[in-house]
C-alpha positions as MATLAB code, in Angstrom:
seq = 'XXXXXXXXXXXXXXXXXXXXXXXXXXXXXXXXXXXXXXXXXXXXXXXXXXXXXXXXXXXXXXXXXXXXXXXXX';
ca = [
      91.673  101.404  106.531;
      92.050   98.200  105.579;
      87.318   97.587  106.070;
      87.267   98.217  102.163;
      88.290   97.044   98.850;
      90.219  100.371   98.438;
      92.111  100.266  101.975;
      93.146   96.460  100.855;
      94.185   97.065   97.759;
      96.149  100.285   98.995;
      97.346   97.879  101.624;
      98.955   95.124   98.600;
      99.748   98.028   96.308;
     102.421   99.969   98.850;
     105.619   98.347   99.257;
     105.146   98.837  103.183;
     101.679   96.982  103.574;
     102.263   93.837  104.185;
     105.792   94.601  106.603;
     103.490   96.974  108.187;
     100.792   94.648  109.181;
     103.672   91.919  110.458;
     105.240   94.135  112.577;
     101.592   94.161  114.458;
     102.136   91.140  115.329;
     103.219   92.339  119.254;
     102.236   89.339  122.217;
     102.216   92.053  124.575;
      98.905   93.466  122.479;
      97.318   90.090  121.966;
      94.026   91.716  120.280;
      96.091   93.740  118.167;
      98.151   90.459  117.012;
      94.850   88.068  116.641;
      93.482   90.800  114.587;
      96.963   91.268  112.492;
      97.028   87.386  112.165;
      93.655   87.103  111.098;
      94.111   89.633  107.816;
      97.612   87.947  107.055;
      95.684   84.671  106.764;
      93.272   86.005  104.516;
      95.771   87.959  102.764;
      97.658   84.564  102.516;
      94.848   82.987  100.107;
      93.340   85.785   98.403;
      93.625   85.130   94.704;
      96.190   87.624   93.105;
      98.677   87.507   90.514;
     101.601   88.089   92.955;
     102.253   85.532   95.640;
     100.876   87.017   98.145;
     101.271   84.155  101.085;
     105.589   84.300   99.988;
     105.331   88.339  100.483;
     103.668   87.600  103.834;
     106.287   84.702  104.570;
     108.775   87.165  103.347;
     107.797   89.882  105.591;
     107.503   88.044  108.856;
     110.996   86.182  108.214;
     112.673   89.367  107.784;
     110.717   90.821  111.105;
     111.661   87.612  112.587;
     115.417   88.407  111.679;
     114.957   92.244  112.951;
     114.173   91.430  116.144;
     116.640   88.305  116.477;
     114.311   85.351  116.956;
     112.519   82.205  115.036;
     110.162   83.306  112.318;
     107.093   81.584  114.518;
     108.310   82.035  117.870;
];
């Protein structure tokens, strides 16, 4: 959903989005993680009045902490 200006801005709008899209981050689906990597980059320097790379920061430090390992591991 996320091929169009309203699936992205659906995407930053929910409170879920960006948690969502770090919890794709799986090595045992390595296309699925590139692909989930490659939109939280973007994500990280799109011009926006909230933070946007600290929510994605955010999110994958508390996934991190979910699944009991280091934040880049």
């Amino acid at each position: 959903f996320m091929n169009n200006k309203y699936g992205l801005k659906a995407m930053l709008e929910s409170e879920e989005g960006i948690p969502l899209l770090v919890r794709s981050m799986v090595p045992r689906v390595p296309v699925m993680m590139v692909d989930a990597v490659k939109l939280l980059s973007a994500i990280s320097i799109l011009e926006h009045p909230e933070n946007l790379n600290e929510r994605v920061l955010e999110a994958m430090t508390e996934e991190a902490e979910r699944r009991d390992m280091e934040r880049l591991q």
